[in-house]
LOKOL-922005 format. One line per 8 residues: for each residue z negated, x, y negated of N, C-alpha, C, CB. Coordinates in nm, 4 decimals. Glycine has a CB too. Example, Ala and Ser with C-alpha at 12.3 -4.5 7.8 and 13.67 -1.06 7.14 Angstrom:
BEGIN
-0.7800 1.3190 0.5690 -0.7800 1.2300 0.4500 -0.7800 1.3200 0.3300 -0.9046 1.1308 0.4473 | -0.7080 1.2850 0.2250 -0.7140 1.3670 0.1060 -0.7870 1.2900 -0.0030 -0.5725 1.4084 0.0598 $
***
This chain:
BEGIN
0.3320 3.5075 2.0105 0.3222 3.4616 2.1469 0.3209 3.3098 2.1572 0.1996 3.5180 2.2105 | 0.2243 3.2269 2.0506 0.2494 3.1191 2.0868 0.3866 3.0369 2.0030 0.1195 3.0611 2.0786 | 0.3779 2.9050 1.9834 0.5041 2.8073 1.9369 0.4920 2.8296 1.8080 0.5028 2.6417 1.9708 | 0.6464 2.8344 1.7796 0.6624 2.8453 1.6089 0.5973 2.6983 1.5052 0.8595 2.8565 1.5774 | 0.5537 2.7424 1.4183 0.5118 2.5790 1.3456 0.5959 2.4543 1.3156 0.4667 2.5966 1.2099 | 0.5782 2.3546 1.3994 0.5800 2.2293 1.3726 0.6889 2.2277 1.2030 0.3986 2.1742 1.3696 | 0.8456 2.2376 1.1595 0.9043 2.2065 1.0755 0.8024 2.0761 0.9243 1.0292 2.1577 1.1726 | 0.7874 2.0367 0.8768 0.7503 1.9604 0.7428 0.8634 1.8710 0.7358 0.7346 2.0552 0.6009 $
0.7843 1.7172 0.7315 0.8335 1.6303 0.8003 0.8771 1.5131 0.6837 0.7318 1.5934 0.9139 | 0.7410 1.5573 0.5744 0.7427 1.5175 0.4622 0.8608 1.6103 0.3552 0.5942 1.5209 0.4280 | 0.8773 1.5023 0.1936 0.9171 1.5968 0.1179 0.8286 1.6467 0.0482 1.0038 1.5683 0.0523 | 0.8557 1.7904 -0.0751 0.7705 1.8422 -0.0752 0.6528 1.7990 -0.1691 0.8141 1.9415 -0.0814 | 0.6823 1.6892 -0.2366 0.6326 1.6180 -0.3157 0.5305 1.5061 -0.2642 0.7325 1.5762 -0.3785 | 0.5065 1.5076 -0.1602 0.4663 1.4456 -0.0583 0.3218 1.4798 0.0291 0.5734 1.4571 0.0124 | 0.2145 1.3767 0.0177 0.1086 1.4508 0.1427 0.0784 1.2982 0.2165 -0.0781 1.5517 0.0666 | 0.0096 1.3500 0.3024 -0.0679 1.2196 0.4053 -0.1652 1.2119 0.4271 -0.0474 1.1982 0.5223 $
-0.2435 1.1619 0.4939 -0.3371 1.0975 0.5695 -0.3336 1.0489 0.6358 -0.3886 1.0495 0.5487 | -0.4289 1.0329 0.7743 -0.3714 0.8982 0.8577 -0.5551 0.8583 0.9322 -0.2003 0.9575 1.0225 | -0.6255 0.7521 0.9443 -0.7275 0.6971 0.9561 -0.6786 0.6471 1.1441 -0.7550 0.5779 0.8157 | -0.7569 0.7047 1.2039 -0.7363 0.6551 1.3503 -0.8803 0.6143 1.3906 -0.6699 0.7766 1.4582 | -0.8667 0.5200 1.4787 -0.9637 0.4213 1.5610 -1.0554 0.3675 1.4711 -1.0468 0.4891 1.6788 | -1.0109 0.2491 1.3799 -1.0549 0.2400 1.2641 -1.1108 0.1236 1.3620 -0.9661 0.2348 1.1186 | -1.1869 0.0473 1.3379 -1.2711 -0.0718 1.4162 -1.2366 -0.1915 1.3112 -1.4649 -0.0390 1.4348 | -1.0974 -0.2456 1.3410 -1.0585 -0.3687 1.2867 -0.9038 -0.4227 1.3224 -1.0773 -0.3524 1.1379 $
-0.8961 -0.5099 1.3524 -0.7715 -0.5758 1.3576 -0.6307 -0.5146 1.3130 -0.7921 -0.6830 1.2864 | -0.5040 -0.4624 1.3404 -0.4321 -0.4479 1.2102 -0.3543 -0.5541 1.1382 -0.3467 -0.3535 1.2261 | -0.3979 -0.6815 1.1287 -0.3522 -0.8111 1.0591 -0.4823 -0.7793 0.9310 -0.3655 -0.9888 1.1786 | -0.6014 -0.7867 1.0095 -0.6707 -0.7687 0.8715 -0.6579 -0.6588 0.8041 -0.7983 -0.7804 0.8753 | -0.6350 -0.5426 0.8280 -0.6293 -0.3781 0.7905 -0.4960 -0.3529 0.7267 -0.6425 -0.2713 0.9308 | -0.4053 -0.4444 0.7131 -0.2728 -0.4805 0.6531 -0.2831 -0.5615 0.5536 -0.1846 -0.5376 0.7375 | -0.3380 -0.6654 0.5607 -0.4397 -0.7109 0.4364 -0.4779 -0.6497 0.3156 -0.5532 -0.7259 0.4775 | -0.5524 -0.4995 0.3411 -0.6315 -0.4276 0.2667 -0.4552 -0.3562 0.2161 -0.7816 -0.3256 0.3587 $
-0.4303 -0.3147 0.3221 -0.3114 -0.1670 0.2818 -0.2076 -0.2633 0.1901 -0.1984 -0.0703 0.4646 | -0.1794 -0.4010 0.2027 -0.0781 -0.4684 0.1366 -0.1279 -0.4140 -0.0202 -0.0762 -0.6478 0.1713 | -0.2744 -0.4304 -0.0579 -0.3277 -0.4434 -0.1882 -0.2741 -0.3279 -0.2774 -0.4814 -0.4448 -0.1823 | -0.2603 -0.2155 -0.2293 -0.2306 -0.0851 -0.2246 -0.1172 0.0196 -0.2555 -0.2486 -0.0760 -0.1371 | -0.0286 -0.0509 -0.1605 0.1225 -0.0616 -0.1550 0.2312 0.0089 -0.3576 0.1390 -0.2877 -0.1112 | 0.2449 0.1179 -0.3625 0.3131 0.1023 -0.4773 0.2768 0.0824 -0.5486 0.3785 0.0516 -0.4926 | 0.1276 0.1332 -0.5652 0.0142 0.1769 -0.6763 -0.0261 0.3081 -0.7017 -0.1069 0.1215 -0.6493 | -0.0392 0.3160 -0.8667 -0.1365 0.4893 -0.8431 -0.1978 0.5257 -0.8033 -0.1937 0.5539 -0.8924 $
-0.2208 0.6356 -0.7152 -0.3618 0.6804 -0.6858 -0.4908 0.5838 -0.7009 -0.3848 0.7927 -0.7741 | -0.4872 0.6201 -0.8678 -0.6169 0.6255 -0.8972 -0.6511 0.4608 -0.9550 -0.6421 0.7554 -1.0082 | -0.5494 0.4011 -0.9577 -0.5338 0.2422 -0.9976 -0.5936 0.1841 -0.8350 -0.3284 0.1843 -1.0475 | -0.5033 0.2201 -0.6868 -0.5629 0.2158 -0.5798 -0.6834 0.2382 -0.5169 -0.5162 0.2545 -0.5422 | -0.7571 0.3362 -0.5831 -0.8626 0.3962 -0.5732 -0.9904 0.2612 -0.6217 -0.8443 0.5403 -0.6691 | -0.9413 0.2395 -0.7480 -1.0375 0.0989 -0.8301 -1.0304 -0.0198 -0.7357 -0.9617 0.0336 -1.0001 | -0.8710 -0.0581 -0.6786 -0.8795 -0.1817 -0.6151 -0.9634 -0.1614 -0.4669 -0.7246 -0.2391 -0.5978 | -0.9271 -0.0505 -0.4009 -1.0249 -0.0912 -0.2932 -1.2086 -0.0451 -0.3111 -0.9565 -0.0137 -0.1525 $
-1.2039 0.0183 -0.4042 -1.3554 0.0320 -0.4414 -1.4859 -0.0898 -0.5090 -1.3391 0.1370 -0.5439 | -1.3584 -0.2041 -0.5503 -1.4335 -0.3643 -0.5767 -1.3484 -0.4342 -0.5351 -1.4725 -0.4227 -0.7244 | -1.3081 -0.4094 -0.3683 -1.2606 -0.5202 -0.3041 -1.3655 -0.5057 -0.1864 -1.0955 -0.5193 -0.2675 | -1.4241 -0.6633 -0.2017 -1.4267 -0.7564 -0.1460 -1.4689 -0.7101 0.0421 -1.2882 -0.8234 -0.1925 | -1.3562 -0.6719 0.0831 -1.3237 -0.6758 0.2454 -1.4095 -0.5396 0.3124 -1.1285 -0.6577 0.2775 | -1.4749 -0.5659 0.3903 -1.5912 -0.4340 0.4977 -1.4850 -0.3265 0.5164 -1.6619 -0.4963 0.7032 | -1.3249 -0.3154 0.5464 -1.2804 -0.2320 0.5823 -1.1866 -0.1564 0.4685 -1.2347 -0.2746 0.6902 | -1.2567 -0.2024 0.3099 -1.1728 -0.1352 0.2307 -1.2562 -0.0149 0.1860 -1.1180 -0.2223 0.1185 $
-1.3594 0.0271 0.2682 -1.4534 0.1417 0.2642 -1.3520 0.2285 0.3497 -1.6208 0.1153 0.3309 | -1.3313 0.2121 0.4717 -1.2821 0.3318 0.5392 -1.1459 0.3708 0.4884 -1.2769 0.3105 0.6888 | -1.0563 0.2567 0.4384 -0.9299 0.2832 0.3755 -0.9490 0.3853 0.2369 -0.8636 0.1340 0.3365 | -1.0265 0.3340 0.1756 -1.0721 0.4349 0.0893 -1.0856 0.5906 0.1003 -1.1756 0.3983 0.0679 | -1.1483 0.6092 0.2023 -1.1980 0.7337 0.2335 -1.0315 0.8282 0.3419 -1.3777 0.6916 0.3406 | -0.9435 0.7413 0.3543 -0.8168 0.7992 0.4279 -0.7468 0.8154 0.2814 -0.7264 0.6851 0.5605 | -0.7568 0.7538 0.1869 -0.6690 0.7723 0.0401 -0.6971 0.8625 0.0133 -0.6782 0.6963 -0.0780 | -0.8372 0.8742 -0.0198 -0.8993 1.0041 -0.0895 -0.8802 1.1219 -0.0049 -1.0569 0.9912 -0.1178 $
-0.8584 1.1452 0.1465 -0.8318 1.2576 0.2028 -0.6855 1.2511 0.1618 -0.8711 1.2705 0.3539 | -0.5543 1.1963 0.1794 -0.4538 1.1972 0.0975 -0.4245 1.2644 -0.0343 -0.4439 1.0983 0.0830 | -0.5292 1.2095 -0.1368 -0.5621 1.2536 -0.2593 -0.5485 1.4249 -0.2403 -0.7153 1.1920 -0.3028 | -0.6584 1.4518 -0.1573 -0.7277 1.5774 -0.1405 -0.6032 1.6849 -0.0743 -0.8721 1.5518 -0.0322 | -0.5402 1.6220 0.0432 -0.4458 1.6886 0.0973 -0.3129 1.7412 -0.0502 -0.3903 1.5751 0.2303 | -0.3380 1.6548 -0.0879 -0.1713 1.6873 -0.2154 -0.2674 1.8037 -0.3155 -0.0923 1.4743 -0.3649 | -0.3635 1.7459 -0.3616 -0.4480 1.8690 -0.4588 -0.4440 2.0354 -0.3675 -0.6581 1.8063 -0.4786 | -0.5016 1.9751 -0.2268 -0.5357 2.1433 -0.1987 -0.4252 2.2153 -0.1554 -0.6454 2.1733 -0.0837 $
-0.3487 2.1229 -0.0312 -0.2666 2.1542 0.0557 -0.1503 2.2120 -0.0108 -0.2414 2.0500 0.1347 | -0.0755 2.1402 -0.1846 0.0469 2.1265 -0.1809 0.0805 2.1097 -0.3142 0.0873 2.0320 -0.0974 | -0.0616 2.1573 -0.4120 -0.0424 2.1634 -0.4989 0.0448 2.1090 -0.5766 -0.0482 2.2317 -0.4971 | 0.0150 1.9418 -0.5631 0.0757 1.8378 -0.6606 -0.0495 1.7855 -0.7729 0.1396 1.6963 -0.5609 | 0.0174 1.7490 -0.8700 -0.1109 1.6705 -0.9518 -0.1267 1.5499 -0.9067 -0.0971 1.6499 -1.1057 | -0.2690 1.5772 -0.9203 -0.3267 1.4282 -0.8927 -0.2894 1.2989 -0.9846 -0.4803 1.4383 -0.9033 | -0.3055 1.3475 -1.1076 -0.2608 1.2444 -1.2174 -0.1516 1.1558 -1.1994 -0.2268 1.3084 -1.3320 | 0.0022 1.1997 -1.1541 0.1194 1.1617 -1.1056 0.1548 1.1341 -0.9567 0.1920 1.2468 -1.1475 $
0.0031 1.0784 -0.8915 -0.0058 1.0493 -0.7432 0.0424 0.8784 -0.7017 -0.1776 1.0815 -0.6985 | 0.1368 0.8528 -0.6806 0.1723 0.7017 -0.6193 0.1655 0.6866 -0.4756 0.3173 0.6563 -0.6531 | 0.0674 0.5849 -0.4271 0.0990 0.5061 -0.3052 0.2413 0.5367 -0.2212 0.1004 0.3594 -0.3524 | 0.3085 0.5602 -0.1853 0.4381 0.5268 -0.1149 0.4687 0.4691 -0.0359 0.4867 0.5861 -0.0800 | 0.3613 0.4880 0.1023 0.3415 0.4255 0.1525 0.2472 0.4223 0.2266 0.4073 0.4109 0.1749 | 0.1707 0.2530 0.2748 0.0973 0.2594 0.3748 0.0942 0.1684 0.4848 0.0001 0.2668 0.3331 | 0.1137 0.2227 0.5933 0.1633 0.1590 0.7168 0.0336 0.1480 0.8331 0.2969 0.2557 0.7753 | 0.0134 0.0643 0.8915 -0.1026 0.0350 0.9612 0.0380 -0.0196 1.1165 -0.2402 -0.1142 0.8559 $
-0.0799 0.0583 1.2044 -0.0635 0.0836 1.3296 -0.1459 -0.0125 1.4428 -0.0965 0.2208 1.3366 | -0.1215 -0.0291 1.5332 -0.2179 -0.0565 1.6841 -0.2724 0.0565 1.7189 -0.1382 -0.1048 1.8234 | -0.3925 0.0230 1.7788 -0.4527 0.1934 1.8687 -0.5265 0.1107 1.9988 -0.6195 0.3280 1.7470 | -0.5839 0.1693 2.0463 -0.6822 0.1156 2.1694 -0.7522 -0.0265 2.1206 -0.8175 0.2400 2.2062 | -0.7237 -0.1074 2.2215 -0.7813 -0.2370 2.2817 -0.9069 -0.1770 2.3938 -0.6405 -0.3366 2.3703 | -1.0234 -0.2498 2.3193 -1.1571 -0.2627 2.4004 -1.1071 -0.4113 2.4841 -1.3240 -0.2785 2.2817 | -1.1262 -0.3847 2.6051 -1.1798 -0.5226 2.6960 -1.3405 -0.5407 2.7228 -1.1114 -0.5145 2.8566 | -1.3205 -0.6916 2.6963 -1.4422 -0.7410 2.7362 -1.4703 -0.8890 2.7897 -1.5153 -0.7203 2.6330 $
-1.5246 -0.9094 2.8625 -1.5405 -1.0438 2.9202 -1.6575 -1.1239 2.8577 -1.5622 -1.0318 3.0709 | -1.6492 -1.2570 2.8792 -1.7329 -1.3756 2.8382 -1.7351 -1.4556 2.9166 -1.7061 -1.4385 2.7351 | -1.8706 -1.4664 2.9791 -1.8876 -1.5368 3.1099 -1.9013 -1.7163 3.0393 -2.0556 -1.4622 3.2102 | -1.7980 -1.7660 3.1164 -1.7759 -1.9367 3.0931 -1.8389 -2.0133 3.2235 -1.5892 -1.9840 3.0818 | -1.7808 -2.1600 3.2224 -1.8630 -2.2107 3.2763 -1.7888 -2.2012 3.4597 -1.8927 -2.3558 3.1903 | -1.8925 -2.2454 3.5286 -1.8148 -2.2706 3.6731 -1.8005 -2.1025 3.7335 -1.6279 -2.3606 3.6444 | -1.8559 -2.0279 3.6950 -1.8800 -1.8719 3.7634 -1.7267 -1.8199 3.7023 -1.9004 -1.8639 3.9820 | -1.6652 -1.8694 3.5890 -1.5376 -1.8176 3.5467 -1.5864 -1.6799 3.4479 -1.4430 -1.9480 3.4589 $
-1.4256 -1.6088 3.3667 -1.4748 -1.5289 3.2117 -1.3614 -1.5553 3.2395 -1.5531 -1.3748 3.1539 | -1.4189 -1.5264 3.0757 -1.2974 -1.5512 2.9902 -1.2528 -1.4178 2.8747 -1.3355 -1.6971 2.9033 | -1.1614 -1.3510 2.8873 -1.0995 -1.2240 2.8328 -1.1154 -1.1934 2.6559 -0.9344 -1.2373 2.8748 | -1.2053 -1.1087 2.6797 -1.2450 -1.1002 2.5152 -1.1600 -0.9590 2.4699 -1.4468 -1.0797 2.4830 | -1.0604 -0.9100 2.3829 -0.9925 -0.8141 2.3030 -1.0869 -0.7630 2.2049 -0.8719 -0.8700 2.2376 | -1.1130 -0.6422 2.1708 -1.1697 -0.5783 2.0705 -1.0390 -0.4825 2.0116 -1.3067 -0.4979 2.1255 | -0.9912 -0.5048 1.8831 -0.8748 -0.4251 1.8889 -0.8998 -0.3253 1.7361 -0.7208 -0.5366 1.8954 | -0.8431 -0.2171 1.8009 -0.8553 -0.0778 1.7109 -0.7275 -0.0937 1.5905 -0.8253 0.0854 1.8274 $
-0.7277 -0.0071 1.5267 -0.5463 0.0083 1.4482 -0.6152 0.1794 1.3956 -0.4797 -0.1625 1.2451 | -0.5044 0.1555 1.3358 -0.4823 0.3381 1.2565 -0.3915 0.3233 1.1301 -0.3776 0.4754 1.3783 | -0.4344 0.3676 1.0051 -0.3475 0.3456 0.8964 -0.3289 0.5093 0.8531 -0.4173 0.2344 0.7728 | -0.1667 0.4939 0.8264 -0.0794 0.6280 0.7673 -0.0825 0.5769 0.5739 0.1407 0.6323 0.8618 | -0.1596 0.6877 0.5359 -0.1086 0.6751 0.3616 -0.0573 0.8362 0.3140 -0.2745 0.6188 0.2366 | 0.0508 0.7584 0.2503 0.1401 0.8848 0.2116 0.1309 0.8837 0.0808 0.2923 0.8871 0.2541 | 0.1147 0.9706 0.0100 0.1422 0.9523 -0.1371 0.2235 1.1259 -0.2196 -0.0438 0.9045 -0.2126 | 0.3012 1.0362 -0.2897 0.4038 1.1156 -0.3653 0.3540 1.1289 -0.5399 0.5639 1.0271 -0.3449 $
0.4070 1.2774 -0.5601 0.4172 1.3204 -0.7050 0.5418 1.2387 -0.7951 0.4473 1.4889 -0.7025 | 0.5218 1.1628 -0.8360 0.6249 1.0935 -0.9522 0.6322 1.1897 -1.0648 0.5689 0.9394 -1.0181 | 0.7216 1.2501 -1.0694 0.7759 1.3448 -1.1715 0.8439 1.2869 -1.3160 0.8842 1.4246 -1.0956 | 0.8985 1.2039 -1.2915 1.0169 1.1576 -1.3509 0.9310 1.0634 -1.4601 1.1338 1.0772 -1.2375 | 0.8210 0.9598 -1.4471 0.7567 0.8727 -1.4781 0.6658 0.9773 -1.5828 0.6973 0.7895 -1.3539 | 0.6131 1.1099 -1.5352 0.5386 1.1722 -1.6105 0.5953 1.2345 -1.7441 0.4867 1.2566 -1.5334 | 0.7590 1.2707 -1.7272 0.7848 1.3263 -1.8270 0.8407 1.2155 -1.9582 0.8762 1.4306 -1.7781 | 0.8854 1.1404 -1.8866 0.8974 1.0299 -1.9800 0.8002 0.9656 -2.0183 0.9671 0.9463 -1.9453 $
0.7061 0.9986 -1.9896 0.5909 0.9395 -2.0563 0.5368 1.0569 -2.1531 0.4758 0.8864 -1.9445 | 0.5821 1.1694 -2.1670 0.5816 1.3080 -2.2515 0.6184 1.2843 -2.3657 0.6653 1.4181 -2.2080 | 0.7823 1.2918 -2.3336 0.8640 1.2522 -2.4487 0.8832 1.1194 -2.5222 0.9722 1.2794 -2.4155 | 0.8301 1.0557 -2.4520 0.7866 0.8824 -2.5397 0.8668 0.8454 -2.5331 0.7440 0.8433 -2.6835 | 0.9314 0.8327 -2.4327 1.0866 0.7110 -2.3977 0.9968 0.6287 -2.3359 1.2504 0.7605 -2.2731 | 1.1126 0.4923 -2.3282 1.0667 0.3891 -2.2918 1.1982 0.3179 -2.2339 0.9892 0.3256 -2.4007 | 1.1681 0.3046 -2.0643 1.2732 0.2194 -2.0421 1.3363 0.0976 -2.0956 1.2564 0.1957 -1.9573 | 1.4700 0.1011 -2.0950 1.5317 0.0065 -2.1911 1.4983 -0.1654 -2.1480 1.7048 0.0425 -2.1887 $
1.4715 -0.2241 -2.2103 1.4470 -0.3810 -2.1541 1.5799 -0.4352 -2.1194 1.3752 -0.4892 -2.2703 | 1.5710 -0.5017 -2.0198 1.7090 -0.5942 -1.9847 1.6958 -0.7383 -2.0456 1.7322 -0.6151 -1.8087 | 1.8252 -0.7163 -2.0951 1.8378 -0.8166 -2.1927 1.8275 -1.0209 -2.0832 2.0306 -0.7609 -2.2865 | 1.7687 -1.0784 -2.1572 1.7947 -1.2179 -2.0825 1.8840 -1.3262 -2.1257 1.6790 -1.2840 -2.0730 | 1.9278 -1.3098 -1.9960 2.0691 -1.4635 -2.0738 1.9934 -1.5919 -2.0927 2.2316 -1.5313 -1.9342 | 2.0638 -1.6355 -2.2188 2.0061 -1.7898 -2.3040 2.0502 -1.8843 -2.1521 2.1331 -1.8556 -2.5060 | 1.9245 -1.9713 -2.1589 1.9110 -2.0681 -2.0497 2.0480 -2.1558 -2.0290 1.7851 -2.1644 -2.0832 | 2.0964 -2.2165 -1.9546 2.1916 -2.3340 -1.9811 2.1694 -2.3993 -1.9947 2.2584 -2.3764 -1.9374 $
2.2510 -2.5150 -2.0670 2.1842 -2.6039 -2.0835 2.2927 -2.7045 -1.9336 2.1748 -2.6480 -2.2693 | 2.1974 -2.8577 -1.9311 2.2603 -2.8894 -1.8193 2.3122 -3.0162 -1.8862 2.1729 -2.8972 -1.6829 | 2.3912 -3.1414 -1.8322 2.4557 -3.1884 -1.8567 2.3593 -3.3271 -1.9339 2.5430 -3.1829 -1.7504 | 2.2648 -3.3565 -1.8707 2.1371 -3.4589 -1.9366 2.0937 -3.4170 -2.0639 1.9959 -3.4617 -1.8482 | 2.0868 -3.2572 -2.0935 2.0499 -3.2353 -2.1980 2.1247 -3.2719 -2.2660 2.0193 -3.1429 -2.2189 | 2.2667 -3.1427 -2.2915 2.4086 -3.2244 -2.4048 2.4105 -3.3281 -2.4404 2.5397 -3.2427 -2.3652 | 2.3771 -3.4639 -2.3509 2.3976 -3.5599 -2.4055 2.2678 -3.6476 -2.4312 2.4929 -3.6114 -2.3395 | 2.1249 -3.5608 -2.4163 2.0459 -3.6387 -2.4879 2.0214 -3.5731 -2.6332 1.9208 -3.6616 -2.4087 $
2.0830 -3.4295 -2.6499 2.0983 -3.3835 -2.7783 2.1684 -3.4686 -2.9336 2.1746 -3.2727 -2.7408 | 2.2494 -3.4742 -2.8822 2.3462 -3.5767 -2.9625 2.2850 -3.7283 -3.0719 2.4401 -3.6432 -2.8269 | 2.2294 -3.7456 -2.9659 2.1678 -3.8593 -2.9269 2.0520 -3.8558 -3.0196 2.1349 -3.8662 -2.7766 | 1.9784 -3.7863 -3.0285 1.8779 -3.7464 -3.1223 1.9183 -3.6990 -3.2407 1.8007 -3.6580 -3.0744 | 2.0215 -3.6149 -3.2888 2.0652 -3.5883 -3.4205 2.1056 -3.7109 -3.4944 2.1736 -3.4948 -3.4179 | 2.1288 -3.8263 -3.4074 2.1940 -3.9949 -3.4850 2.0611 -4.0331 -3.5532 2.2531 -4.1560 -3.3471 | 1.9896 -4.0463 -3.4641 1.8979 -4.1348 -3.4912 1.8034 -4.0936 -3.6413 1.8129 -4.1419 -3.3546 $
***
């Protein structure tokens, strides 16, 4: 009788989280999520747990429901959990006034945000780390030399 379910929006390798009416800026709350960004799990987990910033507590606690969503929901390993992404949002603006001088105010913003963390099963990283390959190093081209050098080279083999 009622609506068929909502299609999966994610892939399947894939879970979320998302932290709404978080009580902070999203310049500063972008801050925190930059730190984050295209890290493991559990490497992410360390950085915001001895960082520094009041709002890398609640970010924390939206990872770890992330975490939790891929373990229960979707049966990925945790071990092979990467960051993918995390995107911080606007949400509700508190107004408030500040009475100035001459019977004026003056417009005070209290502003909300909301952060989305997605994190993916890296498959590919796990098995090669099985079989003990090791991506190949790219080779580096010998520096040039520039034209001051050549000819202070020379110059030094005389002497």
């Amino acid at each position: 009788m009622g609506k068929d379910a909502r299609a999966r929006v994610l892939a399947d390798t894939q879970a979320k989280a998302v932290g709404r009416m978080i009580r902070v800026s999203p310049r500063k709350l972008n801050l925190v999520a930059q730190t984050i960004r295209g890290k493991k799990a559990e490497a992410a987990l360390n950085e915001l747990t001895f960082s520094r910033k009041r709002i890398a507590g609640d970010v924390k606690k939206v990872l770890q429901s992330a975490i939790a969503n891929a373990e229960n929901n979707h049966d990925l390993d945790v071990d092979n959990l990467v960051v993918t992404e995390a995107s911080v949002g606007k949400n509700m603006v508190m107004k408030r006034f500040h009475a100035r001088a001459r019977g004026r105010g003056a417009g005070i913003e209290k502003f909300f945000s909301q952060i989305t963390i997605v994190v993916e099963e890296l498959k590919e990283a796990a098995e090669d780390k099985a079989k003990g390959k090791k991506k190949p190093a790219a080779k580096k081209a010998a520096p040039k030399k520039t034209k001051a050098a050549e000819d202070a080279a020379p110059a030094e083999e005389n002497a």
